[in-house]
C-alpha positions as CSV (number, residue, x, y, z in Angstrom):
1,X,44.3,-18.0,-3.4
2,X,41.0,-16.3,-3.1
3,X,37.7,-18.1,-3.7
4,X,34.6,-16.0,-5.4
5,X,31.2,-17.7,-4.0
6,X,28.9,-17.7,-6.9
7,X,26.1,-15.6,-6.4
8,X,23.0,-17.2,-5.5
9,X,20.3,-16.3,-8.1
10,X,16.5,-16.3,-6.4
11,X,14.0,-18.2,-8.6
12,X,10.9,-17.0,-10.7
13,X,9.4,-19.0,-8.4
14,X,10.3,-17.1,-5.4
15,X,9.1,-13.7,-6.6
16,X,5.7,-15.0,-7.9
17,X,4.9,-16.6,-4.2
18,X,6.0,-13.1,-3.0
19,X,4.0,-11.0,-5.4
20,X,0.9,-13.8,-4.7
21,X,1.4,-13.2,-0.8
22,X,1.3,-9.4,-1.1
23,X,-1.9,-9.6,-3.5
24,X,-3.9,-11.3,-1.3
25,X,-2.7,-9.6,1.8
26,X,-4.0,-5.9,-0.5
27,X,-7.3,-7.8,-1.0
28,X,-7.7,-8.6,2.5
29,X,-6.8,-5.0,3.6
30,X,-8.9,-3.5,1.1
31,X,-12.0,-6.0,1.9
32,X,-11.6,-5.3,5.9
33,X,-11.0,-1.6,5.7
34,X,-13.5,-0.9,2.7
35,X,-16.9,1.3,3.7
36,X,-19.9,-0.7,4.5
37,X,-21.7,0.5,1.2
38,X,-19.1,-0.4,-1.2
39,X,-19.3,-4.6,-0.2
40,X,-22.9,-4.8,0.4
41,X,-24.5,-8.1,-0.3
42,X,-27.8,-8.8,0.5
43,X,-28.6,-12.8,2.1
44,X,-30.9,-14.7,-0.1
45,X,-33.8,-14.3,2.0
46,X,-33.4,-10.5,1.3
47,X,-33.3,-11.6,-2.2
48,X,-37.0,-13.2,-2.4
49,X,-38.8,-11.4,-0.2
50,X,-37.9,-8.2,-2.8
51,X,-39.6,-9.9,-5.3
């Protein structure tokens, strides 16, 4: 007599940890290999003394 495993069904949860992982592992990729100029921020100091 043969036995059929039930297939194992992944959660929701599963894929939305995966898709969370992968969208803050773009970010970081985009934030370390983004040109200087696009993330420029200036220091507070900066700030006042333009002023």
């Amino acid at each position: 007599m043969t036995q059929i495993l039930p297939s194992r069904t992944r959660p929701a949860r599963t894929y939305a940890a995966v898709a969370l992982f992968l969208a803050v592992y773009a970010g970081v990729l985009v934030f370390v290999f983004a040109p200087k100029d696009m993330i420029a921020v200036q220091s507070p100091t900066a700030l006042v003394a333009s002023d």
